[in-house]
N, C-alpha and C positions, 0 to 999 in steps of 0.2 A: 251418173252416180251421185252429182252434190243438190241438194234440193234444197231454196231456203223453204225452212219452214219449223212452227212452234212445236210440233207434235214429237216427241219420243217415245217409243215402246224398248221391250227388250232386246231387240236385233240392232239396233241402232244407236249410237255415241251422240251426243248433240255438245259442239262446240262454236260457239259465235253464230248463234242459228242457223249454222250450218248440218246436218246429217250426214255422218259418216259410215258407211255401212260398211263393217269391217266382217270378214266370212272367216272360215278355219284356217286357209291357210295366211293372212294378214295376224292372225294372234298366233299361232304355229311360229313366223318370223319374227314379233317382235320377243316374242318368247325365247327363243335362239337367239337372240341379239343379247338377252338378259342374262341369261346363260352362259354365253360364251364371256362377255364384260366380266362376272360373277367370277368363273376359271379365272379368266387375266388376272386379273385381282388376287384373288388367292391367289397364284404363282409370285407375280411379285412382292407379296408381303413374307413368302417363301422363302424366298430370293435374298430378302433384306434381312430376315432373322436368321437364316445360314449364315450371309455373311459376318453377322454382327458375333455369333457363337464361335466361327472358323479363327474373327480378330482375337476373341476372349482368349479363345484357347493358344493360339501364337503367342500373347504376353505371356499365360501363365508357364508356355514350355520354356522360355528366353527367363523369368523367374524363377524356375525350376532347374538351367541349366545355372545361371551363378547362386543361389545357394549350394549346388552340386559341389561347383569349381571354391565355394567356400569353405565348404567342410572338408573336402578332400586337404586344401590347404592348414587347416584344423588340424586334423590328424596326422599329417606330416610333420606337425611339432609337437604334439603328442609322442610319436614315435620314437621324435629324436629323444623327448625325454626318457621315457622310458626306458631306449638303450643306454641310455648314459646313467641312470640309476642300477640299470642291471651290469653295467661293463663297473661301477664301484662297488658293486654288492660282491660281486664276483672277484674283485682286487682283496676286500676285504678280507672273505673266507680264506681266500689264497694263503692269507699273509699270516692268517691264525693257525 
């Protein structure tokens, strides 16, 4: 199959004066070799931006849960005010 020799035509690869005759099923394999790398590839660039979204989104809910735990805390003294404005509104009228 290896011949040295200068001549190339279309059937034939020439590297280091060497002739490599590659047929259909030699490009069919390296074709599926490029293919299948290509997949890989995509899958783990896949892989790495899932992860990186799945990290994002864990901070923003652990951010999300202490603003929560903030405001609720907010309101609870909101409240107390309020009823303590309403329990002297309420003394007041009384007393008139």
């Amino acid at each position: 199959m290896h011949r040295r020799t200068m001549v190339c035509n279309q059937q034939y690869y020439c590297t280091n004066l060497r002739v490599i005759h590659m047929n259909e099923v030699d490009i069919i394999q390296f074709l599926l070799v490029g293919i299948t790398t290509s997949f890989g590839l995509l899958i783990m660039i896949l892989g790495w931006m899932g992860n990186k979204v799945y990290t994002k989104l864990s901070e923003m809910s652990t951010s999300m849960h202490n603003i929560e735990q903030d405001f609720q805390g907010r309101l609870i003294i909101l409240d107390r005010r309020v009823t303590t404005v309403e329990t002297r509104c309420n003394l007041h009228h009384e007393a008139n």
